[in-house]
C-alpha positions in Angstrom: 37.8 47.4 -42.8 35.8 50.3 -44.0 32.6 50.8 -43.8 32.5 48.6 -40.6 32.9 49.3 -37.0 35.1 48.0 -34.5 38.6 46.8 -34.7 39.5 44.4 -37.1 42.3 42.4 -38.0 42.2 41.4 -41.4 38.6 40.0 -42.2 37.9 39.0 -38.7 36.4 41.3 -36.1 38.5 41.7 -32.6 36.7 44.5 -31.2 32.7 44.9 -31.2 31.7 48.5 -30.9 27.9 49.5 -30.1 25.9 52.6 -29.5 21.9 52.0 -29.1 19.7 54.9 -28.3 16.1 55.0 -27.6 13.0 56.4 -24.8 15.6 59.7 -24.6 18.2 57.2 -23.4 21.7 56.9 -25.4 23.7 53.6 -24.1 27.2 52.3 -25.7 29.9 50.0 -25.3 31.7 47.8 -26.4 33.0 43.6 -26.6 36.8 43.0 -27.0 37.3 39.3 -27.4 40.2 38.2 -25.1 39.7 34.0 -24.9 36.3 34.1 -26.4 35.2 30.5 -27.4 35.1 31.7 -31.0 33.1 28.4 -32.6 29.9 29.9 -31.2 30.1 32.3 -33.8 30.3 28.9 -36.5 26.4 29.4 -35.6 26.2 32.6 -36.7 27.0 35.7 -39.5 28.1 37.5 -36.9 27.1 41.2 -37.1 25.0 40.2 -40.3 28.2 40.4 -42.2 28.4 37.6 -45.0 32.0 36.6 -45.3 33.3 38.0 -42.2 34.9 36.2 -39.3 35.9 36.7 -36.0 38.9 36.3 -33.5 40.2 36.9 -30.5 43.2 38.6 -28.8 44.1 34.7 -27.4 43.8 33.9 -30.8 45.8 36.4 -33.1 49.1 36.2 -30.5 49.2 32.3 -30.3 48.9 31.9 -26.0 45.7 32.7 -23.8 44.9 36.3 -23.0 42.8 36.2 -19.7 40.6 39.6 -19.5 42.2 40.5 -15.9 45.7 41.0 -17.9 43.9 43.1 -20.3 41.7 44.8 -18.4 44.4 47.9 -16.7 46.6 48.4 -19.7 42.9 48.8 -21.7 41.6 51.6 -18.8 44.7 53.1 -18.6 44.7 53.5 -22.6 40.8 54.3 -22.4 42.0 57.7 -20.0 44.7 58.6 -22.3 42.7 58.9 -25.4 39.8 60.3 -23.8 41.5 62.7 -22.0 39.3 61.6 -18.6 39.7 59.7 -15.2 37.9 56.6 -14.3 36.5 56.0 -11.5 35.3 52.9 -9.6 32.5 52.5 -7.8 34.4 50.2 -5.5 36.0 53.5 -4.8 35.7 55.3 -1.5 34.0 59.3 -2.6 
């Protein structure tokens, strides 16, 4: 929800988003919980928001969401938004 970053569902963060810059360097990125063992964050106010929780896409649909079955459909969107082509470095060129 507004003001906060990343993609929420309800009160409960799905999607950490992160940019960091410093030393002339600007890194970003981000965490999408798939089957994240979510009661490590019990331990924790997670992004130092009182009240907030956290979940996971395993989680919100009911059945376990492995990262390799979200990991094409998320590049494929990733190149559709951003207008841009990925490319491996497992790639030959």
């Amino acid at each position: 929800p507004p003001p906060f970053t990343g993609v929420w569902m309800g009160d409960s963060k799905l999607c950490a988003i992160g940019v960091h810059c410093g030393n002339h360097i600007t890194s970003h990125g981000l965490a999408l919980n798939c089957c994240t063992d979510l009661t490590w964050f019990d331990h924790i106010v997670p992004c130092g928001l009182e009240g907030k929780g956290v979940t996971s896409l395993s989680h919100e649909l009911g059945q376990h969401v492995a990262v390799s079955h979200v990991l094409e459909p998320f590049l494929d969107s990733f190149q559709e938004v951003f207008e841009c082509t990925l490319v491996s470095s497992d790639d030959p060129g």
